[in-house]
C-alpha positions as CSV (number, residue, x, y, z in Angstrom):
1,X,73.9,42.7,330.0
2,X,71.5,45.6,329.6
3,X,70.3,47.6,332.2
4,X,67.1,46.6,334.0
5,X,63.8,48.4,334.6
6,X,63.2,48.2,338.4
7,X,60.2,46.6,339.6
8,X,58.6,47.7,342.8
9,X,55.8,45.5,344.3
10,X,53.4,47.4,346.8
11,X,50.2,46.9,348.3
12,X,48.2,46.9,351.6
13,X,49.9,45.1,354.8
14,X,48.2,41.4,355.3
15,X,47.9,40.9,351.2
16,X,51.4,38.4,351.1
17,X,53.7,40.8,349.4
18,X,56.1,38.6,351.7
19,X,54.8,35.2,351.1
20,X,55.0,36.0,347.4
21,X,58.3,37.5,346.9
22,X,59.5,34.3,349.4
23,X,58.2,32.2,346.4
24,X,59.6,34.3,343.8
25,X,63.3,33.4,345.4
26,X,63.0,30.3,345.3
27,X,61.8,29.8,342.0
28,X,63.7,32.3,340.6
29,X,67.0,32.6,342.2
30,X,68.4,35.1,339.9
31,X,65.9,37.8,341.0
32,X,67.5,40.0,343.7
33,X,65.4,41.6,346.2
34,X,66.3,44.8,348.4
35,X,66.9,44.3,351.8
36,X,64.9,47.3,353.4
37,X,66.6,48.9,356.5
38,X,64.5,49.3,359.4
39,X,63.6,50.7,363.2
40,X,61.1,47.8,364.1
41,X,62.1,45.4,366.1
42,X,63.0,42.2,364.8
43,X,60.5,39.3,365.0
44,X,61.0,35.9,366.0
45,X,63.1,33.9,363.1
46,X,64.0,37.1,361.7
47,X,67.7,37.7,361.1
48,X,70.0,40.7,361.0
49,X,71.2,41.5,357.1
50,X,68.7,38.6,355.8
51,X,65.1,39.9,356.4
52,X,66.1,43.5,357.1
53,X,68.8,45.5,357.5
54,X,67.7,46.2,362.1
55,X,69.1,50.2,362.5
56,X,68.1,52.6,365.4
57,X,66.8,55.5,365.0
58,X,70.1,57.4,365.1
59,X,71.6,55.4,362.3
60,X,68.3,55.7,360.3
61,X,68.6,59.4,360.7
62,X,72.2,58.8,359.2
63,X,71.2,57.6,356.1
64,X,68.6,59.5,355.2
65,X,70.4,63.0,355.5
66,X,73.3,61.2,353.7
67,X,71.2,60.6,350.6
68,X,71.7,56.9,351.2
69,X,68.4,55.7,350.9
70,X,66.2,55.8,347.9
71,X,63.4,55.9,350.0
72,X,62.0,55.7,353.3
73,X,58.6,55.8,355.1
74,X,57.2,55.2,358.5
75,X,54.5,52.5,359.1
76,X,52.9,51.6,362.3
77,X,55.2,53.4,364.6
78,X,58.5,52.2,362.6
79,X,60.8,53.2,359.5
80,X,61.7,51.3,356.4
81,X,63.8,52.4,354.0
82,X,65.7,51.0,350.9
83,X,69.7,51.4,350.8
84,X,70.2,53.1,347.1
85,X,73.8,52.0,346.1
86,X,73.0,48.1,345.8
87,X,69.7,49.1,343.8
88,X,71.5,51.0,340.9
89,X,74.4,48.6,340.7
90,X,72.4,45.3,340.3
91,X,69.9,47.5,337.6
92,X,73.6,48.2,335.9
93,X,74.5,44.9,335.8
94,X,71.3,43.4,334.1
95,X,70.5,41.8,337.3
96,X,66.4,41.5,337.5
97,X,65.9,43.7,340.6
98,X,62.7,43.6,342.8
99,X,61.7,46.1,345.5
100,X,58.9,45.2,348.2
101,X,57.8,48.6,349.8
102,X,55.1,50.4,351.2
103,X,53.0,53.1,349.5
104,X,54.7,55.6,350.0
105,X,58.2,54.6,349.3
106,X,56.6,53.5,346.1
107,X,55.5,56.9,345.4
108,X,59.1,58.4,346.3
109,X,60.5,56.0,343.5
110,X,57.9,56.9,341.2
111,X,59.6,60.4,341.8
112,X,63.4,59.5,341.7
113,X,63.3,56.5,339.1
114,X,60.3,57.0,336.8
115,X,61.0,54.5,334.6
116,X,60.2,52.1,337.3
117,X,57.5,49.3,337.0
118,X,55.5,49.6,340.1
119,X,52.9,46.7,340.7
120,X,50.2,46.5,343.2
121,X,48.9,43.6,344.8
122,X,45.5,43.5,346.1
123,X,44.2,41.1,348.1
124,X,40.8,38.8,346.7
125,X,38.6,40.9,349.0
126,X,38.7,43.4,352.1
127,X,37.7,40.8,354.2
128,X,40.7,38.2,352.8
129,X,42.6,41.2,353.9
130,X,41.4,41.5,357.5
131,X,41.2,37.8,358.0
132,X,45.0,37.5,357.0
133,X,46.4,40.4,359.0
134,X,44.4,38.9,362.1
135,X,45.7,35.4,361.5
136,X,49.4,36.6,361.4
137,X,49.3,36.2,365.5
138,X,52.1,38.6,365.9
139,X,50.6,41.7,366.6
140,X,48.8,43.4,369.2
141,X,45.3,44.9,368.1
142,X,45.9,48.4,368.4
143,X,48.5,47.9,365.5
144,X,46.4,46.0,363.7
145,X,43.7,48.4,363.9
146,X,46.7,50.8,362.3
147,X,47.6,48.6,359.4
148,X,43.8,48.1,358.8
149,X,43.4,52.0,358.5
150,X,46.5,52.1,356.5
151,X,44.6,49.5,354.2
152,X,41.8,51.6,353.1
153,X,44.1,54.2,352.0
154,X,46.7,52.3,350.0
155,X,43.7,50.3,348.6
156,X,42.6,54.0,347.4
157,X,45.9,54.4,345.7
158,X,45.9,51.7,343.6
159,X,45.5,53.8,340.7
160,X,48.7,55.2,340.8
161,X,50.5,52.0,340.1
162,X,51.2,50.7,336.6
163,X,49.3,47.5,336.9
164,X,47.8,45.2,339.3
165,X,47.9,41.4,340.5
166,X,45.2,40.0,342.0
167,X,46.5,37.5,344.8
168,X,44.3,34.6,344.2
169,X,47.2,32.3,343.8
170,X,51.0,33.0,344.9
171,X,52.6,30.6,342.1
172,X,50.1,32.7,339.5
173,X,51.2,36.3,341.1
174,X,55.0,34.9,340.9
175,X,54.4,33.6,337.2
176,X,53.8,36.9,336.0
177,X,55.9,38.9,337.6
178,X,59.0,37.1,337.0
179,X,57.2,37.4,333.1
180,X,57.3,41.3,333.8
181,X,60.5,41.5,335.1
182,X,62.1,39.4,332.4
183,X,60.0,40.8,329.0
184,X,59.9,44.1,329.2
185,X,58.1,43.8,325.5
186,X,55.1,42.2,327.4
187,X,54.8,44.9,330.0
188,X,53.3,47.6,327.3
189,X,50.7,45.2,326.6
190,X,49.4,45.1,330.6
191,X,49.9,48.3,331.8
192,X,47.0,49.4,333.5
193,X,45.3,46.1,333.8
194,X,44.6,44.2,336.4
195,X,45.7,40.6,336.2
């Protein structure tokens, strides 16, 4: 098989980068997603190696002086970061490979992997947004108020990315990018639109 282009989805907290990518897997078994390392705590159902790679912040510290992360960022009080070996060697095996990160570990790929696809997905409407992030139940609202703020400013960036998805419709948002990562002929045609 040929190497792959990675594909990075991105886009404010509370728009269903999750939700999609959950529906990606199981349509589309063959797509493998990054498993981010991170300091947050895990949440209820959540399980070690699965949903996240759980470090302290020792280990975290580790990794990113090693090199061993392609990137990292901090959000709301935590770090996330995306272990680099598994990356390049499912991309060098053909293997479609998907990445789920926050602004700016999108903008550290940008920087290490240009040739990266990086997708944004924006919510219907700010107030979609807002609704969603309250409904989640899981936070408290000072950390909601801090994801809101971080909204508006990775809204802002959505410029930077090479195309956007609208998320109207999870099975839609799936459809094409499965249709990105799998025809890379058909990405030329869309990039910088938003769909």
């Amino acid at each position: 098989m040929s190497e792959r282009r990675l594909t990075v989805l991105s886009g404010p907290s509370g728009v269903g980068k999750s939700t999609v990518v959950a529906e990606l897997r199981r349509a589309h078994p063959e797509v493998w997603l990054s498993v981010s390392v991170t300091t947050r705590r895990p949440r209820p159902g959540e399980v070690n190696g699965v949903h996240y790679f759980f470090a302290d912040g020792e280990e975290f510290d580790r990794l990113v002086e090693s090199g061993e992360l392609l990137e990292w960022a901090e959000f709301a009080g935590n770090r996330y970061g995306t272990p680099r070996e598994p990356v390049l060697r499912n991309l060098a095996a053909g293997v479609p490979t998907l990445l789920e990160i926050d602004l700016e570990g999108a903008r550290q790929v940008r920087r290490s992997m240009p040739d990266a696809l990086l997708v944004f997905l924006a919510p219907p409407t700010w107030e979609e947004l807002e609704k969603r992030l309250r409904g989640r139940g899981t936070e408290p609202e000072d950390v909601i108020a801090r994801r809101l703020e971080a909204g508006r400013i990775e809204m802002a960036a959505e410029s930077e990315f090479d195309l956007t998805l609208v998320n109207t419709s999870v099975q839609d948002v799936c459809h094409r990018l499965i249709a990105l990562m799998t025809d890379p002929q058909g990405v030329a045609t869309t990039i910088n639109r938003e769909v």
